[in-house]
C-alpha positions in Angstrom: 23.7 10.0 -44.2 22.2 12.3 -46.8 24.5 15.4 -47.4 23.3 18.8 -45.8 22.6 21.4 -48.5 25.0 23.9 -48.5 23.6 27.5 -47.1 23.4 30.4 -49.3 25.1 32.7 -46.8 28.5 30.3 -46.1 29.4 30.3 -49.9 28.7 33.5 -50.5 29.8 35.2 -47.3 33.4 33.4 -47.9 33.6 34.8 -51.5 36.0 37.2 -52.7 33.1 38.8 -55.3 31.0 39.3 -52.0 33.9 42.1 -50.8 34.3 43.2 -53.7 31.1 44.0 -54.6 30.0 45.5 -50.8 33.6 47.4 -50.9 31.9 50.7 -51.1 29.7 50.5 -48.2 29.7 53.7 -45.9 32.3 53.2 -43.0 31.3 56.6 -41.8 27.6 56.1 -41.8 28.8 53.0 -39.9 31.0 54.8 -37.7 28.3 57.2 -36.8 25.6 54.8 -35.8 28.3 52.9 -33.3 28.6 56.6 -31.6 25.1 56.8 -31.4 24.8 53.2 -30.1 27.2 54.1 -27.2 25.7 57.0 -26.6 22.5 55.6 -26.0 23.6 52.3 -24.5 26.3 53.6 -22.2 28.8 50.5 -21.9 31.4 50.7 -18.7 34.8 49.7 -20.6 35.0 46.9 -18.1 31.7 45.2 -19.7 32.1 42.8 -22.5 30.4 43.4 -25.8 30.0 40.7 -28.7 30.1 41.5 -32.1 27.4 39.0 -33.5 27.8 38.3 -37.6 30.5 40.5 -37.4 32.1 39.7 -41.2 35.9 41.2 -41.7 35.3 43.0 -38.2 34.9 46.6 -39.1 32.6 47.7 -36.1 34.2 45.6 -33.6 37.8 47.4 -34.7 36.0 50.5 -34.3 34.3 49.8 -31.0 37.7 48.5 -29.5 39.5 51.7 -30.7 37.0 53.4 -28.8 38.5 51.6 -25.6 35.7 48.7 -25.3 36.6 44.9 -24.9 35.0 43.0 -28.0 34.4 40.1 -29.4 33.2 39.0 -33.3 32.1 35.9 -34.2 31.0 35.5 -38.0 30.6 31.6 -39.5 32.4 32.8 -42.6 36.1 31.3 -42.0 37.6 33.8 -44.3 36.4 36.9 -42.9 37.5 35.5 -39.1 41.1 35.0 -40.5 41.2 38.2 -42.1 39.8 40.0 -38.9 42.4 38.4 -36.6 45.2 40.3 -37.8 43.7 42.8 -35.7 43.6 40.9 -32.6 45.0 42.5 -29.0 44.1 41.9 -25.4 40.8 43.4 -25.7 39.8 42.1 -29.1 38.8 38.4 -30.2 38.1 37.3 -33.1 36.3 34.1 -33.6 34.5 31.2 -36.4 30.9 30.1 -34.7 27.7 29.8 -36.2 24.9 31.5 -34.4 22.8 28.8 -34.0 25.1 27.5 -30.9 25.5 29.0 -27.6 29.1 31.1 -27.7 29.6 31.5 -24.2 27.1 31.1 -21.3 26.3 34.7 -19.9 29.5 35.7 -21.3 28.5 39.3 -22.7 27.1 42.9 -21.4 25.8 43.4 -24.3 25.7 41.8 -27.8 25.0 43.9 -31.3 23.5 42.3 -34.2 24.1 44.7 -36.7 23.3 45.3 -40.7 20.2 42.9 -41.4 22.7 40.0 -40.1 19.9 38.1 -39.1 16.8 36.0 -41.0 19.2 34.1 -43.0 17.9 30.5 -42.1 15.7 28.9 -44.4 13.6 26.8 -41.8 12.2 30.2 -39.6 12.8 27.8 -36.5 16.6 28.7 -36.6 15.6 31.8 -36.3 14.2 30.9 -32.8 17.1 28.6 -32.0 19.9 31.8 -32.9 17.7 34.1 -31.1 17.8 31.6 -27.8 21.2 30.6 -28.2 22.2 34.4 -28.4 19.8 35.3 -25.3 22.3 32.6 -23.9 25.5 34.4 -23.9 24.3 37.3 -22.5 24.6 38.3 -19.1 21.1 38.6 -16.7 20.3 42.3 -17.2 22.1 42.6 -20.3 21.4 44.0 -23.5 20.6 42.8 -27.4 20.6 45.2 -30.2 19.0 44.1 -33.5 19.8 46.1 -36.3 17.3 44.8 -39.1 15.8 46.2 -42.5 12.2 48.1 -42.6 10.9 45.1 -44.3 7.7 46.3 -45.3 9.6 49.7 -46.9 12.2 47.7 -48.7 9.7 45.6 -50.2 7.6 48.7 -51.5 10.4 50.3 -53.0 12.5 47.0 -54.2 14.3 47.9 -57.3 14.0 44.9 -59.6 16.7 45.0 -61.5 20.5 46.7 -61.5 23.7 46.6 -62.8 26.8 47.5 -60.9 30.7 47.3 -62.0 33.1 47.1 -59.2 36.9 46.5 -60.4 35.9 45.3 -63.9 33.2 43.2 -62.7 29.8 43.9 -63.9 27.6 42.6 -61.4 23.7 41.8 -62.7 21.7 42.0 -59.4 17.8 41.2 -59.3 15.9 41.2 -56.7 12.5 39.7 -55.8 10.3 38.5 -52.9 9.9 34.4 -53.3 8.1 32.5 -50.8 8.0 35.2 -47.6 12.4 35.5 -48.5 13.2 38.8 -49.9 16.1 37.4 -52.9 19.0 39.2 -54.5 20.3 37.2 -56.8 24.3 38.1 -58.4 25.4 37.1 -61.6 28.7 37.9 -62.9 31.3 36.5 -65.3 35.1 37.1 -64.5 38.4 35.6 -66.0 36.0 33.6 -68.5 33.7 32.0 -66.1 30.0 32.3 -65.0 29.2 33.3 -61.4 25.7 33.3 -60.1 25.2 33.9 -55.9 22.0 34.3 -54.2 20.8 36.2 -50.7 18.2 35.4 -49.1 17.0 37.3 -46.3 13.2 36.1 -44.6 11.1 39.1 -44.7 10.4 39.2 -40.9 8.2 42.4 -39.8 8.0 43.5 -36.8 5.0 41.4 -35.0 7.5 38.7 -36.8 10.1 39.5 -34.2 7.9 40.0 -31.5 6.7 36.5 -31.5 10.1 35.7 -31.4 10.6 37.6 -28.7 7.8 35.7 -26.7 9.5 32.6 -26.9 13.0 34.1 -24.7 14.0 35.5 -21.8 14.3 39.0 -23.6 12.2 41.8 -23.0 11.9 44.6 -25.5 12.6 48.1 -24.1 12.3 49.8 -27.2 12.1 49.8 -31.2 14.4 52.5 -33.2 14.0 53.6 -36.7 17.0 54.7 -38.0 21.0 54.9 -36.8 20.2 58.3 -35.6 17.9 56.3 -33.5 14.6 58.1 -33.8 11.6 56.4 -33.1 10.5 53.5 -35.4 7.8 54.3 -37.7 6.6 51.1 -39.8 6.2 54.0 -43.2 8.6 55.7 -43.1 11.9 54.4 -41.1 14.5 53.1 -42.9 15.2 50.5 -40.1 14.1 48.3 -37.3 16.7 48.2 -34.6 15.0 46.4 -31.6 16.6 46.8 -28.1 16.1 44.0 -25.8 17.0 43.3 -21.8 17.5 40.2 -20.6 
């Protein structure tokens, strides 16, 4: 049997350069949106919620302190074990990849959050996640897609950047190859070369729809930003679909 090429995102995901270089990222700008999200979603604390993608677990932490019964699930094996430290009656913590069903109609509501989503370099996994997703959630449940404004992050990509983080001096470029929008990281520490890539698809929004066709979902509504104004293809910063099921 031929061997599977390894995927971008479960090197990268499991690196220790990955934290380090997103170790800055805004918590509180993070912290904010979830209030918004609950706010607008209005969970019972006796409904589930999963934590889709959820990487070291910092909004499922926050959304159990806030009383709610969560679960993350993230394919990268490192960030799971770090994450269950923080594991109580009310918070799981769990390695699955998408692309399978988690639990059969397990969930009230599942949040895909951060551009965790597009990964897959065959778009049909796309479909496959998206199905096996619409899977675990309960009938009359809802999804929450929290994706880049594609078309705004392509028209203001910076090309080129340097960043150092804890010594490090990261060399990120960025590009758009074959319908993926690509960072790649290179970076030398302790003497040797590192070079990662991302590679997110650069889905749009008639892009999701068509995905949307092919589930049981049905989209209530499409928000813009974590304040959660209306989306606006120009000028929002985001595309944060909300589906039912």
């Amino acid at each position: 049997m031929a061997q599977q090429e390894v995927e971008w995102f479960s090197t990268w995901f499991d690196s220790p350069y990955y934290h380090i270089l997103y170790q800055d990222r805004d918590l509180e700008e993070a912290q904010q949106f979830m209030d918004n999200l609950l706010a607008y979603l209005h969970p019972k604390h006796h409904e589930k919620i999963l934590d889709l993608a959820c990487g070291k677990g910092r909004h499922s932490l926050y959304l159990n302190r806030k009383g709610y019964d969560v679960t993350g699930i993230d394919l990268s094996e490192q960030s799971i074990a770090y994450a269950k430290q923080y594991e109580n009656e009310r918070l799981q913590f769990d390695v699955h990849d998408m692309r399978q069903v988690y639990k059969t109609e397990g969930f009230d509501f599942i949040l895909n959050l951060f551009t965790s989503f597009g990964y897959f370099e065959n778009e049909t996994e796309n479909v496959v996640a998206l199905l096996a997703t619409t899977e675990s959630l309960q009938h009359g449940g809802k999804l929450v897609i929290d994706f880049m404004n594609t078309d705004k992050v392509i028209a203001n990509l910076v090309t080129d950047e340097e960043k150092e983080v804890q010594g490090i001096n990261f060399k990120i470029h960025r590009g758009l190859e074959h319908d993926f929008i690509v960072k790649t990281i290179t970076f030398s520490d302790n003497g040797k070369e590192y070079m990662f890539q991302e590679r997110v698809r650069a889905l749009r929004e008639e892009d999701f729809i068509e995905y949307f066709k092919m589930t049981q979902l049905r989209l209530v509504e499409i928000l813009g930003d974590y304040e959660l104004n209306k989306y606006d293809r120009e000028q929002s910063d985001r595309m944060i679909f909300v589906l039912k099921k």
